[in-house]
N, C-alpha and C positions, 0 to 999 in steps of 0.2 A: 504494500500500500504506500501512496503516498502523499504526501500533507502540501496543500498550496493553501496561500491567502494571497488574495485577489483584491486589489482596490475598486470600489465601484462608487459612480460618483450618480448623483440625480436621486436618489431614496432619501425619502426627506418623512418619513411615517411608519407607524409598525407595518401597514397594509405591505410598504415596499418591500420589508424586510421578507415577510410570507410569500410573495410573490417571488421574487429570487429565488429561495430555501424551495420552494415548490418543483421551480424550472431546473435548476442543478437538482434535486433530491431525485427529480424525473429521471437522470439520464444512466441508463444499465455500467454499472462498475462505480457509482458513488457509493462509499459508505455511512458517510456522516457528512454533514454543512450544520454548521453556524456563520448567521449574518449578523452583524454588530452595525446600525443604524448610527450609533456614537463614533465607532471607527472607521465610518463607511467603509465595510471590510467583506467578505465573503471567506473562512477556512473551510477549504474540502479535504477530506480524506477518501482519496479514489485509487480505483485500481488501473494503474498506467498501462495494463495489456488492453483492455478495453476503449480507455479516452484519452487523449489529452486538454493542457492545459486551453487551446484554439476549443476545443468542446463547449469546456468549462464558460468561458469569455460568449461563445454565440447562444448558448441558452438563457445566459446573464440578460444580452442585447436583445434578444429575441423578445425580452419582456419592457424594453426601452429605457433601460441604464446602461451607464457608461462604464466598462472595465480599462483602468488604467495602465497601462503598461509602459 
């Protein structure tokens, strides 16, 4: 497994926070997400034979925030 934290910027509510956690928790090979609204943050623990980090970032944007890199 592996741990990323991902900047994501435009989540301004708890609503955002659920919305992200939803989109990544969706995606086959995550194991865990926490979003932090305070550190505009995303940490996944996934498993890198299934996704990477490009995964991560377009299920973020697909919900219309911004991952920063």
């Amino acid at each position: 497994m592996t741990s990323k934290t991902l900047k994501v910027e435009g989540m301004s509510c708890h609503h955002c926070t659920q919305a992200v956690t939803r989109a990544v928790g969706a995606l086959a090979g995550v194991e865990h997400v926490e979003v932090s609204l305070q550190k505009k943050a995303a940490e996944v623990r996934y498993d890198e034979s299934l996704l990477g980090e490009a995964d991560l970032a377009a299920a973020i944007e697909g919900e219309g925030y911004t991952v920063v890199r």
